[in-house]
FILO-804719 format. One line per 4 residues: their letters; for each residue x, y, z of N, C-alpha, C, O. Coordinates in steps of 0.2 Angstrom, whole numbers, plus 5000, padded with zeros to 4 digits. Atoms other than C-alpha are relative to their C-alpha. Layout:
<recs>
A) X,Y,Z,X,Y,Z,X,Y,Z,X,Y,Z; ... $
</recs>
This chain:
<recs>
XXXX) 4993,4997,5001,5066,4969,4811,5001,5004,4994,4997,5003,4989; 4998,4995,5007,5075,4983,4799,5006,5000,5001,5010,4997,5005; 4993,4999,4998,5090,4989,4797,5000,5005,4998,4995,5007,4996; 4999,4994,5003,5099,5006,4794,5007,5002,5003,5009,4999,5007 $
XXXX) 4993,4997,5000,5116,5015,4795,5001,5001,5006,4997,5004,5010; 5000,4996,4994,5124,5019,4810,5006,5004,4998,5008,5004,4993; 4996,4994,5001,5138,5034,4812,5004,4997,4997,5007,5001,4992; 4996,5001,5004,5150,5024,4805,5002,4998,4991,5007,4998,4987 $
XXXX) 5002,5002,5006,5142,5019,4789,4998,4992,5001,4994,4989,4997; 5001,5006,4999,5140,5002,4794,4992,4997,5000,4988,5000,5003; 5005,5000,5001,5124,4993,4790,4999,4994,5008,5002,4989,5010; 5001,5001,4993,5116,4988,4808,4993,4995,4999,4990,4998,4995 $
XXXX) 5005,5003,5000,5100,4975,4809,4997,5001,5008,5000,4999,5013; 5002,4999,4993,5089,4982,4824,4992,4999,5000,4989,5000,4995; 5006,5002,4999,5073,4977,4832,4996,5007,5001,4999,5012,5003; 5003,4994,5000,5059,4990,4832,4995,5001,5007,4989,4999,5006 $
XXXX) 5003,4999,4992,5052,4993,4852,4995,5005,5000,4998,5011,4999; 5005,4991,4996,5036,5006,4856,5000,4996,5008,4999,4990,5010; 5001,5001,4995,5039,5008,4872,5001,5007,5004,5005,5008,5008; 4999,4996,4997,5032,5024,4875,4990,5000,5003,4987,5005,5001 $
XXXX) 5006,4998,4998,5012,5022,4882,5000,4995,5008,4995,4992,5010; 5000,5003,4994,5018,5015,4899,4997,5005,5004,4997,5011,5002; 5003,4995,4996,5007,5022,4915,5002,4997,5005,5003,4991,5006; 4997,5000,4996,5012,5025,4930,4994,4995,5006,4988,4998,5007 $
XXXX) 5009,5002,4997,4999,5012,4941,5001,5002,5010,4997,5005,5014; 4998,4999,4994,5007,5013,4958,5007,5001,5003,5013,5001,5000; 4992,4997,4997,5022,5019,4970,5001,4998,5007,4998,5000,5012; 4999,5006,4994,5029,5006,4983,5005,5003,5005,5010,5006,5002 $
XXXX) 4995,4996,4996,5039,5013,4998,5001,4996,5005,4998,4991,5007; 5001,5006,4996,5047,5005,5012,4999,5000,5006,5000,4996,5010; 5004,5000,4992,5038,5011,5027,4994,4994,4997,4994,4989,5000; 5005,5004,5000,5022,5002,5020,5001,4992,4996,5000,4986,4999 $
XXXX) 4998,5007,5002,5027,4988,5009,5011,4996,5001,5013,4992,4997; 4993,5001,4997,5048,4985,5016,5005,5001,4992,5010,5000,4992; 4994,4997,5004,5056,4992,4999,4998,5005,4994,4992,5004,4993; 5001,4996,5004,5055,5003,4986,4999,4996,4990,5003,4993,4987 $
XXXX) 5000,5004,5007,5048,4999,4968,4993,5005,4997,4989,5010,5000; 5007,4998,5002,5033,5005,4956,5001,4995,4994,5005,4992,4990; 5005,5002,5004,5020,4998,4946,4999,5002,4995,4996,5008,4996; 5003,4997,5003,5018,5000,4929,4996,4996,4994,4998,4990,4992 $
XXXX) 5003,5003,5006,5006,4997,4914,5001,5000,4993,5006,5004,4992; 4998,5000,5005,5007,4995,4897,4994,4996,4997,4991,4991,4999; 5006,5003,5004,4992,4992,4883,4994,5000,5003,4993,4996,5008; 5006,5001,4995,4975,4997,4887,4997,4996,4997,4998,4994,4991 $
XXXX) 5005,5006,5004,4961,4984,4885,4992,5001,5004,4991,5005,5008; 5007,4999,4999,4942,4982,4888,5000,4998,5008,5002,4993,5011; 5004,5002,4993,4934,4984,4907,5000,4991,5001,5003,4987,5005; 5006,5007,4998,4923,4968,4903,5004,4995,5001,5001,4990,5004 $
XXXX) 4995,5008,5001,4940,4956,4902,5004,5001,5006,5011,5001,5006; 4997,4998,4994,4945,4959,4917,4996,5000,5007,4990,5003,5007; 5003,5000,4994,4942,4955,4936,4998,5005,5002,5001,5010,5001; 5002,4995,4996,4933,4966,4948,5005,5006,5002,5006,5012,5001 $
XXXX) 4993,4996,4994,4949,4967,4960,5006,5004,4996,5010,5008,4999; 4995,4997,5003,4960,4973,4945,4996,5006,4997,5000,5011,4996; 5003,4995,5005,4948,4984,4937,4998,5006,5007,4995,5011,5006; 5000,4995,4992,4947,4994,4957,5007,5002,5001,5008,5007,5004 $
XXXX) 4995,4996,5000,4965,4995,4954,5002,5004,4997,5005,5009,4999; 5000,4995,5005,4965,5003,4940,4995,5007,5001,4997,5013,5000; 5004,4993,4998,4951,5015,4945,5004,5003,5004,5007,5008,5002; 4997,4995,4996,4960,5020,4961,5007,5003,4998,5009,5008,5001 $
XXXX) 4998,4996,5002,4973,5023,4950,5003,5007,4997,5008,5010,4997; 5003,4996,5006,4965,5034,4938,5001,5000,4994,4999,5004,4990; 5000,5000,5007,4969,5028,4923,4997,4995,4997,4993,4993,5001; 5003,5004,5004,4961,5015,4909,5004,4992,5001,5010,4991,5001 $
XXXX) 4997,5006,5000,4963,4996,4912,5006,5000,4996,5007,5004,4992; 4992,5000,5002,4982,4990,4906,4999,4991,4999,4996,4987,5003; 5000,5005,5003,4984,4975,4897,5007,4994,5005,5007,4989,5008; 4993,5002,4997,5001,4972,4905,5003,5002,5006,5006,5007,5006 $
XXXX) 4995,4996,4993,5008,4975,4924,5008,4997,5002,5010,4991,5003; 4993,5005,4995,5026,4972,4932,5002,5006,5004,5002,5012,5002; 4995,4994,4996,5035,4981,4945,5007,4998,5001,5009,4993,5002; 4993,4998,5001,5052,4988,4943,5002,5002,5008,5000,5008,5011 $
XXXX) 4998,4996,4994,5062,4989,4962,5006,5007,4997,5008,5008,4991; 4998,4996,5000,5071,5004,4965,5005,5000,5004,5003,4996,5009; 4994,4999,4993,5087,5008,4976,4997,5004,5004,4997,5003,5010; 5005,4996,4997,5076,5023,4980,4997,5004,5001,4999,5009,4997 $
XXXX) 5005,4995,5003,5062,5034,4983,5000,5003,4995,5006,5003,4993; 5000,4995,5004,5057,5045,4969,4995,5003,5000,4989,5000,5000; 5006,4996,5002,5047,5058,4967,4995,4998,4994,4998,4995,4989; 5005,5002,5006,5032,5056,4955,5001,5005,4994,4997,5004,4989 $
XXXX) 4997,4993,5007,5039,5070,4942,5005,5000,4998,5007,5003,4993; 4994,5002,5003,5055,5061,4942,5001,4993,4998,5006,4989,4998; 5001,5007,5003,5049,5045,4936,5000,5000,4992,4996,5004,4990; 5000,5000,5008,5051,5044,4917,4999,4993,4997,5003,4988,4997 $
XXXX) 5000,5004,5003,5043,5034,4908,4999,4999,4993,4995,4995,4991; 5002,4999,5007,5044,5038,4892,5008,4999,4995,5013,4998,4998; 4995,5002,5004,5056,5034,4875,5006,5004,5004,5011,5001,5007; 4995,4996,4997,5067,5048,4882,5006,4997,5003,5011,4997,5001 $
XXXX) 4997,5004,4995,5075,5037,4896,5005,4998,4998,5010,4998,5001; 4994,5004,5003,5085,5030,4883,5005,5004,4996,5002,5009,4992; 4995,4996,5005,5100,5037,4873,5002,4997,4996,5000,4991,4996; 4996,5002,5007,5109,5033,4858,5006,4998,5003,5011,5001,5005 $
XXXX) 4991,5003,4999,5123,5022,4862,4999,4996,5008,5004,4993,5011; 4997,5005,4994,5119,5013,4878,4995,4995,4999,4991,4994,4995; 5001,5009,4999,5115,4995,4883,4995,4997,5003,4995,4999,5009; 5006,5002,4995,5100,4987,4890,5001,4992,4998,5006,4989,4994 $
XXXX) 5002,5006,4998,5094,4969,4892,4993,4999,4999,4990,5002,5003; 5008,5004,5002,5078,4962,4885,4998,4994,5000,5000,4989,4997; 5002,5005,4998,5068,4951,4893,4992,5000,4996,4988,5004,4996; 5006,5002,5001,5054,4941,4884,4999,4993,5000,5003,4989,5002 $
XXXX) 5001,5010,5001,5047,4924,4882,4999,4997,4990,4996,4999,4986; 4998,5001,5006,5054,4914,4868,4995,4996,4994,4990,4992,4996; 5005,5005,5003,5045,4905,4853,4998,4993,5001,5003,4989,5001; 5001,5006,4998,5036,4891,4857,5002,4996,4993,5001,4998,4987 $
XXXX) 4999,5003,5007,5043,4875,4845,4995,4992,5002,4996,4987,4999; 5004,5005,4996,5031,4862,4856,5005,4995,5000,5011,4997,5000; 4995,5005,4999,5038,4844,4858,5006,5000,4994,5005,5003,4989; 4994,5000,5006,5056,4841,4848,5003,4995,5004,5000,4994,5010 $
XXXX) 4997,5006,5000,5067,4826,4850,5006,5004,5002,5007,5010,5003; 4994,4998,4998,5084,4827,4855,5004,5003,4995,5008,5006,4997; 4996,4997,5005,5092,4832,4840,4999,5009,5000,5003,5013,5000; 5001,4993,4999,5084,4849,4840,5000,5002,5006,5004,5007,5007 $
XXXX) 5000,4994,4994,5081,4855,4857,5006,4999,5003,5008,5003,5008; 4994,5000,4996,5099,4848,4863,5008,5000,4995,5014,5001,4997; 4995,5000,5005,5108,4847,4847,5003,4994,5000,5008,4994,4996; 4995,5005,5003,5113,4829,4847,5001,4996,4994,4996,4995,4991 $
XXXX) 4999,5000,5004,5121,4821,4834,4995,4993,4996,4995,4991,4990; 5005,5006,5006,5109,4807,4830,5005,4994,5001,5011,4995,5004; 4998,5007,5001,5114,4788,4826,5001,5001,4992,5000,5005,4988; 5000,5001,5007,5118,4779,4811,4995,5003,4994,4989,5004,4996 $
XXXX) 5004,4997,5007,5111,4787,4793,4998,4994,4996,4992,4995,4993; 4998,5004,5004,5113,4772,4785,4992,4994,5000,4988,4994,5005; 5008,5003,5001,5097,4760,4779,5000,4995,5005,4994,4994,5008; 5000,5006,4997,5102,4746,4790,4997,5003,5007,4994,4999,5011 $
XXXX) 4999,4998,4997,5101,4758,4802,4991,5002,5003,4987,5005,4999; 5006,4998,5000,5082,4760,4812,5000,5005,5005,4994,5009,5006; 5000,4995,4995,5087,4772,4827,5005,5008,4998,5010,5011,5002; 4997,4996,5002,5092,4786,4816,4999,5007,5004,5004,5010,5006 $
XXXX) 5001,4992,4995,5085,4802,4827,4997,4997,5006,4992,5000,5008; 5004,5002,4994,5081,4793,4843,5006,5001,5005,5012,5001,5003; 4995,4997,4996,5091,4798,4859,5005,4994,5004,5009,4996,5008; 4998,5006,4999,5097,4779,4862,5001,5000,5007,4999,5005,5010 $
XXXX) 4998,5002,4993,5104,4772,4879,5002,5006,5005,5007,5009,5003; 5001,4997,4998,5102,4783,4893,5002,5000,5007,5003,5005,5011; 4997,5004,4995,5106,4770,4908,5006,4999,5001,5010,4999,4997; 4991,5000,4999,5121,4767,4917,5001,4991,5002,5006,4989,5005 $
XXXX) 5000,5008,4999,5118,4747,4919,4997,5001,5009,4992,5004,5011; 5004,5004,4993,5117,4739,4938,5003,5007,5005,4999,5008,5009; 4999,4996,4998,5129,4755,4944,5001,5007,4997,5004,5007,4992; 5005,5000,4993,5122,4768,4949,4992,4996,4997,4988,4994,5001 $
XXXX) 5009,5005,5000,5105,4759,4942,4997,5003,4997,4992,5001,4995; 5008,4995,5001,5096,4776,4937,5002,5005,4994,5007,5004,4991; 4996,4997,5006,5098,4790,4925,5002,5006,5002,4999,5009,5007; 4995,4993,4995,5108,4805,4930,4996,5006,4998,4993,5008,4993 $
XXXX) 5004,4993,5004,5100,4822,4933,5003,5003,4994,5009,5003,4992; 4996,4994,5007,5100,4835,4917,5001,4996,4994,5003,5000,4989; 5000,5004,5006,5101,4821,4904,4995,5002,4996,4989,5003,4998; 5006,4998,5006,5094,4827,4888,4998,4995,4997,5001,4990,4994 $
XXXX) 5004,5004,5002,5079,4820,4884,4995,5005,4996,4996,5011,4997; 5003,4998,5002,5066,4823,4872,4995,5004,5004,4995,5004,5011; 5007,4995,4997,5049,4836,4876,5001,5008,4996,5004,5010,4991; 4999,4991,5001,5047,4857,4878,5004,5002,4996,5009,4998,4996 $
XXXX) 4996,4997,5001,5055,4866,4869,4997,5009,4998,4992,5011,4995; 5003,4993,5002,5054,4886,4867,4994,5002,5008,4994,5000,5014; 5006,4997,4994,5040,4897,4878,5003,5001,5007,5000,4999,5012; 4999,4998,4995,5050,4902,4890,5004,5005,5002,5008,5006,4997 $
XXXX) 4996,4993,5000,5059,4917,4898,5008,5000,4998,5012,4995,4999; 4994,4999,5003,5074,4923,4890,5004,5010,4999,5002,5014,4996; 4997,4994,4999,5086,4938,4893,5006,5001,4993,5009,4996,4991; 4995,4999,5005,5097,4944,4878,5003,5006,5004,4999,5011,5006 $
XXXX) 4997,4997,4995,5110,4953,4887,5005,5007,4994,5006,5007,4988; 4995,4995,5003,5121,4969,4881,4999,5002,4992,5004,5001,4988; 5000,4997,5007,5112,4976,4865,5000,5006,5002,4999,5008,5008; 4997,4994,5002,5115,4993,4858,4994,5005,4998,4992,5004,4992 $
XXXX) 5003,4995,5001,5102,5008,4858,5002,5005,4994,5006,5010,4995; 4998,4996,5005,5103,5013,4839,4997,5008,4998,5000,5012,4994; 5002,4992,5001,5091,5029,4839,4992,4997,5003,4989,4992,5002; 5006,5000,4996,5075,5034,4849,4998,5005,4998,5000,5011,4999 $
XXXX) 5004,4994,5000,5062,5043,4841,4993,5001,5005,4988,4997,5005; 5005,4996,4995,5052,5052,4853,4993,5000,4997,4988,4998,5000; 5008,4998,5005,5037,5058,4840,4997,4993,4998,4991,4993,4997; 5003,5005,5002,5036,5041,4836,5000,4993,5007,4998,4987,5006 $
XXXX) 5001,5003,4996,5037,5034,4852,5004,4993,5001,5003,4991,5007; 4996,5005,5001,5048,5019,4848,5008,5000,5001,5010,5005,4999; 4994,5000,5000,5066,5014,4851,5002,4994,4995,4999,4989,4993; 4996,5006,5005,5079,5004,4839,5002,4997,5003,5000,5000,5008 $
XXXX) 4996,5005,4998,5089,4991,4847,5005,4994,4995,5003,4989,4991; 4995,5006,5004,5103,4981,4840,4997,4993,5000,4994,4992,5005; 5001,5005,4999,5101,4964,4835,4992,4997,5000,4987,5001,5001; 5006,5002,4997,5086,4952,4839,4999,4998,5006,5003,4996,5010 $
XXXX) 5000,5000,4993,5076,4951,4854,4995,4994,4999,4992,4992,4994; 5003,5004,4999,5067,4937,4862,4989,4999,5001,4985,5002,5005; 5007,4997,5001,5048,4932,4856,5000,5000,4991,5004,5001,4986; 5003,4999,5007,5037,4932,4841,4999,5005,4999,5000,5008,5004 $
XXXX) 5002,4995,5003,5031,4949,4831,4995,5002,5005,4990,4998,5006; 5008,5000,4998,5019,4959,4843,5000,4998,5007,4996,5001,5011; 4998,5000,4994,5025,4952,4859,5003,5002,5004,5008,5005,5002; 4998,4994,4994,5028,4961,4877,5007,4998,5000,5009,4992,5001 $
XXXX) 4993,5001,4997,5046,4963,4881,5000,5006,5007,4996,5011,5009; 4998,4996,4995,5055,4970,4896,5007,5005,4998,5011,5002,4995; 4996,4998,5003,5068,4982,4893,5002,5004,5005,4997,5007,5008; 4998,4998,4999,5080,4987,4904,5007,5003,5002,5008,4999,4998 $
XXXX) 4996,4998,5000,5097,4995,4908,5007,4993,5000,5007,4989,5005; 4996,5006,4998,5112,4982,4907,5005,4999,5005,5010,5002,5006; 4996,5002,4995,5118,4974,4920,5006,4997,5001,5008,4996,5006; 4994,5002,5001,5134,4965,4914,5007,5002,4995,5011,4998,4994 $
XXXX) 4999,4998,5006,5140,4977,4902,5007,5003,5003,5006,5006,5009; 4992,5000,4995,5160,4981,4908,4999,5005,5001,5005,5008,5002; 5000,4994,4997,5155,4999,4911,4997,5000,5006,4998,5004,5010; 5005,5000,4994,5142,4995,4922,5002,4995,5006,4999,4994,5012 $
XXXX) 4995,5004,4995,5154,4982,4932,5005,5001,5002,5007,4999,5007; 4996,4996,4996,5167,4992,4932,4999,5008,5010,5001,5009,5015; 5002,4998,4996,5159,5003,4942,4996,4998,5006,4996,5002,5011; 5002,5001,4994,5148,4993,4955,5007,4998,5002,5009,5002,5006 $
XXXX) 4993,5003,4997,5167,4984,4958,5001,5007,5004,5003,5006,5010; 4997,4993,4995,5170,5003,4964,4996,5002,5006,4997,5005,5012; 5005,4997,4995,5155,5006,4972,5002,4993,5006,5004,4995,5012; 4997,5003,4995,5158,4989,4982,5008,5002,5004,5009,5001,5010 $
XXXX) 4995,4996,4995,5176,4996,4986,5001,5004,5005,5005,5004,5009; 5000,4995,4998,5172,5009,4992,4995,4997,5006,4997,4998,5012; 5004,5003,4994,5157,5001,5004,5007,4995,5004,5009,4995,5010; 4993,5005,4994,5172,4989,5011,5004,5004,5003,5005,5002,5009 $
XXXX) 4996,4996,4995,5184,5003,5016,4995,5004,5002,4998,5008,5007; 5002,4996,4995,5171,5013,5023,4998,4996,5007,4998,4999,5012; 5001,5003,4996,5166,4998,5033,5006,4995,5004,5005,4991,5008; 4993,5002,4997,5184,4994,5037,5001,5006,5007,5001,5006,5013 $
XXXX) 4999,4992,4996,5187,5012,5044,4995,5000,5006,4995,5005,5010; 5005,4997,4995,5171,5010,5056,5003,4995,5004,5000,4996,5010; 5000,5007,4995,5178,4993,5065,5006,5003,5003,5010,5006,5000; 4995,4999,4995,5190,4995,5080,5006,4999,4998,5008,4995,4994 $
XXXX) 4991,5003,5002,5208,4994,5078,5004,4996,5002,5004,4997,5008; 4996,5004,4996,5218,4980,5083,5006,5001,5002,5009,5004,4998; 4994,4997,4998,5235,4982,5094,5004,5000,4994,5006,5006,4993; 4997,4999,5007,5244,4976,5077,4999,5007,4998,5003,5012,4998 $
XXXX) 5000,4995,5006,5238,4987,5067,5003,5009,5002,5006,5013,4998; 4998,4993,4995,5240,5003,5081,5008,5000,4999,5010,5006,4999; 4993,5000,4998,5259,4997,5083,5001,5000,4994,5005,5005,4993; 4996,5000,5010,5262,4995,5061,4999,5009,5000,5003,5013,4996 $
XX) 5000,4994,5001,5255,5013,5064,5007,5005,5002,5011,5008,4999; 4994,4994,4996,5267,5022,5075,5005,4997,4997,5011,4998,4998 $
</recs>
């Protein structure tokens, strides 16, 4: 992470993304596979570390083994010239969602991975950090789902929702992003446009609006409504 000014003067803490040597691997449609989506890679790496089957997709291709694949759906088709997969995509000032896998902290006790408060401190005391009674006696007899219990913690996916696109430089192929993202230094994320972000929920609310009266307007009229007419 760094920091740096933004238009206000305000000093902003932002995460430093290259996320510009994406290749395009494949283009999914919905006569052949039922929806629309494409395949992309990121970070090339050696032939020899990689399977046959993968190393044939890559040839057909045409580009150099990719360290990383995921496919992104689409609403729909696009031409291959209007795919953009480069820093550009992104502007100054809007909002994406970052999806990574978080640091692993291995086993923890209940005190850290659930936050509970622990027992007596006191000398007398020998069940200081331990997650104590757990049972409900004779009724119900067992332990309720979702009770935290010690184990995992960390290494698993995690969305950070509604960060802010502080400057994209293109020559340098990286974007800033507000805040921190999910992950160790060096680790893949996903970066995508945000989907709960109240401009972007304003907006489907309309678009569903609008699908509902148009699909109001196509269904027959009932006598009521014909008589409230005239």
């Amino acid at each position: 992470m760094t920091s740096l000014y933004d238009a206000r003067g305000r000093l902003c803490s932002v995460t430093v993304i290259a996320a510009g040597d994406n290749v395009l691997l494949r283009r999914l449609t919905k006569e052949k596979e039922g929806y629309f989506a494409v395949q992309i890679g990121f970070g090339a790496q050696k032939e020899s570390r990689l399977t046959k089957p993968l190393v044939g997709e890559f040839k057909k291709a045409g580009v150099e083994p990719q360290r990383v694949m995921r496919e992104f759906r689409l609403k729909s088709d696009l031409p291959e010239g209007e795919i953009n997969l480069s820093v550009t995509q992104f502007q100054v000032g809007d909002f994406v969602d970052v999806i990574g896998r978080s640091k692993g902290k291995g086993f923890q006790g209940v005190m850290k991975k659930h936050n509970f408060a622990g027992q007596g401190a006191a000398h007398g005391s020998k069940t200081h950090r331990r997650i104590g009674a757990v049972g409900n006696r004779s009724t119900p007899g067992r332990i309720w789902k979702n009770q935290g219990m010690p184990g995992h913690m960390g290494d698993r996916r995690v969305t950070v929702q509604n960060l802010q696109v502080m400057q994209v430089r293109e020559a340098e192929k990286i974007i800033l992003i507000s805040g921190a993202v999910p992950g160790a230094n060096g680790t893949y994320v996903i970066v995508r446009p945000a989907i709960k972000h109240p401009e972007h929920l304003l907006a489907l609310h309309a678009e569903h609006r609008q699908h509902e009266e148009e699909e109001k307007a196509k269904k027959p009229k009932t006598l009521r409504e014909m008589a409230q007419k005239k």
